[in-house]
N, C-alpha and C positions, 0 to 999 in steps of 0.2 A: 607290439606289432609282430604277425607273425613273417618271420624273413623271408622262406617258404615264397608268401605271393608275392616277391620282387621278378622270382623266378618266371609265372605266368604272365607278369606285366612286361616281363622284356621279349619274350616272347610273341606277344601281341604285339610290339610296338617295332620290332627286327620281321617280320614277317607280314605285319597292314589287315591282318585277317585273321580272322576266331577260326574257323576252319584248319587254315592252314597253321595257327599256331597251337590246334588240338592235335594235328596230326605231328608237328614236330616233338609236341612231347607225350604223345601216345595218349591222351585223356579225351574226354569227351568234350563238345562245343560247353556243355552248359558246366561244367568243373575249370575251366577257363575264365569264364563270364562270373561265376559264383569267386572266383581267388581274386580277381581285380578290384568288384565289388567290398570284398574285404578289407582290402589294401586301401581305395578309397577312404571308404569308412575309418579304420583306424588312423590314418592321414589327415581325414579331414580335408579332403582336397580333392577336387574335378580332375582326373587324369584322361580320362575318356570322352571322345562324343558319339554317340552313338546313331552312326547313320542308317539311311535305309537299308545298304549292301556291303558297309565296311565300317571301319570305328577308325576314328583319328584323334593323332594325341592331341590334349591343350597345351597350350603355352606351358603350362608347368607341369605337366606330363612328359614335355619333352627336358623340361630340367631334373624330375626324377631318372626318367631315363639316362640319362648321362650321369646322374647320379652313382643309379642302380649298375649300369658299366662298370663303375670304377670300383664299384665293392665286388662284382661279379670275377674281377680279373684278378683281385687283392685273393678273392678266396680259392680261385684255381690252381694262384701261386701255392698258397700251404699245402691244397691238396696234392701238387706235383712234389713238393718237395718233402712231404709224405711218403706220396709212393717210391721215390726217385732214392729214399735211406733204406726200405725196404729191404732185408736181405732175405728175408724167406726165397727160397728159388721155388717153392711152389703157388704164390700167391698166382692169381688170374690175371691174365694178360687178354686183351681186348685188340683184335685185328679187326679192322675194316676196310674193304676194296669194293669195288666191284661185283654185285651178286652173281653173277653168270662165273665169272675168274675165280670170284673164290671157291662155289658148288663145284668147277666142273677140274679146274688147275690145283688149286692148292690145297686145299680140303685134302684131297689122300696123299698127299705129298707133306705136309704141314704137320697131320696128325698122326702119318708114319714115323716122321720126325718127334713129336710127343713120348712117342712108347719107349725113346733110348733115351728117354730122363722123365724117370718114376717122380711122380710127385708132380709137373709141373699141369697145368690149367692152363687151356686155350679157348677163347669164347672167339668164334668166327663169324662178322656183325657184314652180310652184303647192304652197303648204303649206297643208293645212285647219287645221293649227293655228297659234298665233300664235306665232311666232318671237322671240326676243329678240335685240333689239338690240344693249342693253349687252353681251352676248355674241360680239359678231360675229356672228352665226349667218345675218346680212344687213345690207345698206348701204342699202338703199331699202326701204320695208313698205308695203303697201296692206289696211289694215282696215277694215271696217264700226262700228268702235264708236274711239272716242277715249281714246286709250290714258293711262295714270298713272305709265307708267316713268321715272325720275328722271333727267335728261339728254336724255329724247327731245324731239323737237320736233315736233309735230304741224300739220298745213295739210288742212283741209277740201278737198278737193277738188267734192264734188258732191252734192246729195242723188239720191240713187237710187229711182225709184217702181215698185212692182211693183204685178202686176195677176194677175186669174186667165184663165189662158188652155186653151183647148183645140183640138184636128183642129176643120176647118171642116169637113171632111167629115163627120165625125161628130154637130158640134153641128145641122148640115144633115137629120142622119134622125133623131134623137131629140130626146126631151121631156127638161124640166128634171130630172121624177123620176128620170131616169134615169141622173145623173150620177153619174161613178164620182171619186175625189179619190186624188191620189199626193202622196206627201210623202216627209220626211224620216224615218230611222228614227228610235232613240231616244236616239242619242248627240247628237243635234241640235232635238232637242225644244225646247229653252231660249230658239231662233230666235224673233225678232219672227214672222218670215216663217212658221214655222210654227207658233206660237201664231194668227196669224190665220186661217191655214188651218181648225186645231181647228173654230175659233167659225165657220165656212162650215161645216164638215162634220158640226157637231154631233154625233148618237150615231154615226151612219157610221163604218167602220173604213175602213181606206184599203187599196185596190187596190191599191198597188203603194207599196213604201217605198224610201230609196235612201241612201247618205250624200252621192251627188255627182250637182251642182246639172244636170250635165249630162246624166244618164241620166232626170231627171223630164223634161227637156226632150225628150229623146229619144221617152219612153213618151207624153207629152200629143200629139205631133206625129205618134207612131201612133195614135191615136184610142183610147189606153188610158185615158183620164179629164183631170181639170183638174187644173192644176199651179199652184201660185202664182211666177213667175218675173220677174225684171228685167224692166223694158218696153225697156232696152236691149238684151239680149240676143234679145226676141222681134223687134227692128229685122232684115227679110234675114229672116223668114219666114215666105214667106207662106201657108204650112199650116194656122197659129196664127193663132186670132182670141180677141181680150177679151171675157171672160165680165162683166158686170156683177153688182156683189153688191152686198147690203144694207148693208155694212159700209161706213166711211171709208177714203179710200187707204191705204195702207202706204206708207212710206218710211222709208229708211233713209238715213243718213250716211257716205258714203268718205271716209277719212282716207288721209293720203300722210306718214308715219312718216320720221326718220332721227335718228340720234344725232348730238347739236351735236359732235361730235367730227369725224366722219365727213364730216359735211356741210361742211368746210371743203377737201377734194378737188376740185380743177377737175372731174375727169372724174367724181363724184360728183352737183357741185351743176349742171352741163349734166344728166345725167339728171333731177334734180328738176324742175330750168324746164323740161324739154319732158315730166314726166309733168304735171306742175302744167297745164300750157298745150292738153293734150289733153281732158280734162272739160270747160275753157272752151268749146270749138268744138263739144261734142257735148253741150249743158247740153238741147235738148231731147231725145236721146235717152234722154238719164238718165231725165229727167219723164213720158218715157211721151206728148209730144207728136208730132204729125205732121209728117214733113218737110217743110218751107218751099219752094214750088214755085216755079222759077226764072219 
């Protein structure tokens, strides 16, 4: 049996969809559909039913699956405790945050940091969703909320203040009425940040929806309506200017994630002290304060 299609099978069966579990592991529908099949066959077993718009486990698809678990976990542990003895300080370290945070925040701060230690590898992975650890699926994690996975170690890095911004140009020739609001679509509704949006824009529908943090920035900065955005990310432009609202600030929490496993890596735990050490030096652009004049 190849071990391999356990992999495509838990996949399928953590996610209810060939789609959606090609897209979590980067393959196509029918390289999905072709490894289960396999797996089947060398099994000898129904693990599938295949419906008109989705596939559900059998009864004893869902006992491999729980199976397949428990080897899935046995074999993250070696590989953590692999890389975790690791002393090379130049092997690859794997950061994942945020796409928007990490292209526009960390990225030249991060890989500045790289060039005063010859040798080390940083692969910079933007996932809107949250990765797991225990999995390998990343050596370093940058979330917004503070995570509950057993063996992680979590470090506060910052709070984060967001504001409502919009085109100067814009707010420059119209009235209040006439504000237009861009947000999130609906797979992101759940967001602090756009819950507070809601309660600004009250019955208002919104002008423009988006899943990524970087195209509302984009559309507020063409004078397409207000966005609610990091006060760091609005730092560098000056297009954007803060809308005051009747509301309390927003803020939010960055967390800097790694499994006690992993974090026992030279060339791991250098990357943590220098992401750790980059929020310290930029604690007011987090806050949405003004830069300190020499």
């Amino acid at each position: 049996m190849d071990w391999n299609n356990l992999k495509f099978f838990l996949a399928l069966a953590e996610t209810g969809s060939l789609s959606r579990a090609s897209e979590k592991l980067r393959v196509d529908h029918s390289t999905v559909a072709r490894r289960i099949e396999a797996l089947e066959h060398d099994l000898g077993v129904r693990l599938v039913e295949r419906l008109s718009r989705s596939w559900r486990l059998t009864a004893e698809g869902e006992r491999v699956r729980d199976r397949a678990k428990e080897i899935e976990a046995s074999i993250a542990d070696i590989a953590r405790f692999a890389q975790g003895v690791d002393p090379s300080p130049s092997r690859l370290v794997r950061v994942s945050g945020p796409p928007t945070f990490l292209a526009r925040f960390l990225a030249p701060r991060l890989l500045t940091f790289q060039a005063q230690h010859p040798g080390l590898r940083i692969e910079l992975v933007g996932e809107p969703r949250q990765v797991s650890l225990s999995k390998g699926e990343s050596d370093v994690a940058l979330r917004m909320s503070r995570p509950h996975e057993k063996g992680v170690v979590a470090r506060r890095l910052a709070v984060v203040a967001y504001g409502l911004y919009g085109s100067r140009e814009r707010l420059a020739r119209s009235g209040k009425a006439t504000h237009e609001f861009l947000g999130y679509d609906e797979s992101l509704d759940h967001l602090p940040q756009q819950r507070w949006l809601r309660m600004l824009a009250g019955d208002r529908g919104l002008a423009l929806r988006s899943n990524d943090l970087a195209n509302l920035l984009t559309a507020a900065r063409a004078g397409l309506g207000l966005a609610v955005l990091p006060c760091i990310m609005v730092r560098g432009e000056p297009d954007l200017v803060s809308v005051p609202t009747r509301l309390p600030p927003l803020t939010r929490e960055l967390w800097l994630l790694f499994h006690r496993d992993i974090g026992r890596s030279p060339a791991v735990r250098t990357v943590i002290d220098g992401s750790t050490a980059i929020p310290t030096s930029a604690r007011a652009g987090f806050l949405g304060e003004p830069p300190v004049k020499a």
